[in-house]
N, C-alpha and C positions, 0 to 999 in steps of 0.2 A: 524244424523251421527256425531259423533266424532273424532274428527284430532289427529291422532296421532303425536307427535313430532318422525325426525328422529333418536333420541338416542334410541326411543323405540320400532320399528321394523326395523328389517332388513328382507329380501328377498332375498334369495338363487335363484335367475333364472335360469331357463332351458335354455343353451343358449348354442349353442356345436360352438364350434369355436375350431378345428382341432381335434385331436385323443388324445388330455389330457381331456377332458372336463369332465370326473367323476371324477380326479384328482383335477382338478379345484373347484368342488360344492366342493368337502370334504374341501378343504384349505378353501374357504369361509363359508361355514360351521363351521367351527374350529374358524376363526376368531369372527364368529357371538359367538357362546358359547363365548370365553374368553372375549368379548368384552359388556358379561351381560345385552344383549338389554334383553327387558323383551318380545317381540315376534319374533320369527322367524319364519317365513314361507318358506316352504322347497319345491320348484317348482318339482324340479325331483323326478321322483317318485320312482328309486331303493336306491337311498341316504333317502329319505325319507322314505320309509318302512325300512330299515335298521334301521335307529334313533329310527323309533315307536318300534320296535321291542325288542330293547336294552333297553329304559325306560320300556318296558313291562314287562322283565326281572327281572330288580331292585327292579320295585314294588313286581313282588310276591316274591321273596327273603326277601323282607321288611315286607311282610303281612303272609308269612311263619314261619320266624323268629318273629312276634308278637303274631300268632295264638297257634302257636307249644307252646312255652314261656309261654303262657297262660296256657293253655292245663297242663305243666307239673308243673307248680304251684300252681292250682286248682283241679287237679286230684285226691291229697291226700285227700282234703275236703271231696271231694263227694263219694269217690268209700273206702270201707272197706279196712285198711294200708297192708292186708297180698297180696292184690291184686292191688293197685294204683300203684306200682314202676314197673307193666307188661306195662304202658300206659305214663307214667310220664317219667320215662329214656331216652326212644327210642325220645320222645316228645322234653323233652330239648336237647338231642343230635341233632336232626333236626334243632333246636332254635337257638343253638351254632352255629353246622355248616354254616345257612345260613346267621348270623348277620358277620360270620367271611366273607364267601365268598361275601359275600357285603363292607365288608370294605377293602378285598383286590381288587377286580374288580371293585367298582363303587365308592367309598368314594371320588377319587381323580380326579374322571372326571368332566369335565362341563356338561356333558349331564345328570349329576347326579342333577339337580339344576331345570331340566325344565322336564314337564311333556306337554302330546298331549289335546289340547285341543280340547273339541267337541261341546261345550256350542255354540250352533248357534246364540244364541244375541251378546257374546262375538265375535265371530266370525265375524258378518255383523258389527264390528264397525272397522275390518282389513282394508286395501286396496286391498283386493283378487279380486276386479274388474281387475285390470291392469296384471293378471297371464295369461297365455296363457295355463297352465295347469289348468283342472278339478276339480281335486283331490290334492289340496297341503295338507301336513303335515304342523299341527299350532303348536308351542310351546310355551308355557307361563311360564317362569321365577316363581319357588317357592319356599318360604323359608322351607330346609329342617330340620331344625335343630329341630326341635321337636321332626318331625320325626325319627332321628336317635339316637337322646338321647334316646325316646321309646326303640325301639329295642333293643337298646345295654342295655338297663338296664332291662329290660324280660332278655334278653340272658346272661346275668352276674349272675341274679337272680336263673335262669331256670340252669348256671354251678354249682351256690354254691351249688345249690340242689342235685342236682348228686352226685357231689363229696364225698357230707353228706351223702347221701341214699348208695352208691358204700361202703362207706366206713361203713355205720352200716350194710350191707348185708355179707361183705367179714371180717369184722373184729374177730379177733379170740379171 
């Protein structure tokens, strides 16, 4: 087993101490993200499915927006041109949309930064002895920035494509 220093987990505990106490996990919560520990274990478990739920999100937004992009940049390749721009449009439109609604919902949050981990070796080097809950939510600190460079440049690629194809279909 492995010790982790305190800068590098924090723990959200389940600990109700009067009628704020969801109020409370979420302030701690918040602290934890801005405060960049690279694990946070999330004791309570409706703040904690909440969090999983929300990085669930981002990803397939992320993986929407990569796929579709793809999709409508490869389409022309494979499928005969009088029939590629019935799969390729709609495709990068999807691409667009969901690299946009990721940069305005998730680009600016700190829960954008951590993903749930499930890796049970990763996991057994935690302190999740000391939880009184079962079932915590792990997060582990990732660098995204590859990742969104990805998307945004599918999704920039997957516009320019459009706007050429829109514009060779409707030009007079």
């Amino acid at each position: 087993r492995v010790t982790l220093s305190s800068t590098e987990c924090y723990i959200v505990h389940e600990i109700y101490n009067g009628e704020n106490a969801q109020d409370q996990f979420e302030y701690e919560l918040e602290q934890a993200l801005e405060a960049q520990y690279k694990y946070i274990v999330i004791e309570p478990t409706r703040i904690g499915d909440e969090t999983a739920r929300w990085i669930t999100v981002g990803n397939c937004l992320h993986k929407t927006a990569v796929l579709a992009g793809t999709t409508c940049l490869f389409t022309p390749l494979a499928l005969p041109g009088d029939y590629s721009h019935y799969i390729s449009l709609p495709a990068g439109v999807l691409s667009v949309a969901c690299c946009t609604l990721y940069g305005i919902s998730w680009q600016f949050d700190p829960c954008c930064k951590y993903q749930v981990e499930y890796d049970a070796y990763k996991l057994s080097r935690l302190p999740l002895h000391t939880l009184t809950s079962s079932t915590p939510v792990v997060l582990v600190r990732k660098d995204d920035l590859h990742r969104k460079r990805l998307h945004n440049t599918i999704a920039l690629a997957a516009l320019v494509y459009c706007v050429k194809k829109i514009y060779e279909l409707y030009a007079v």
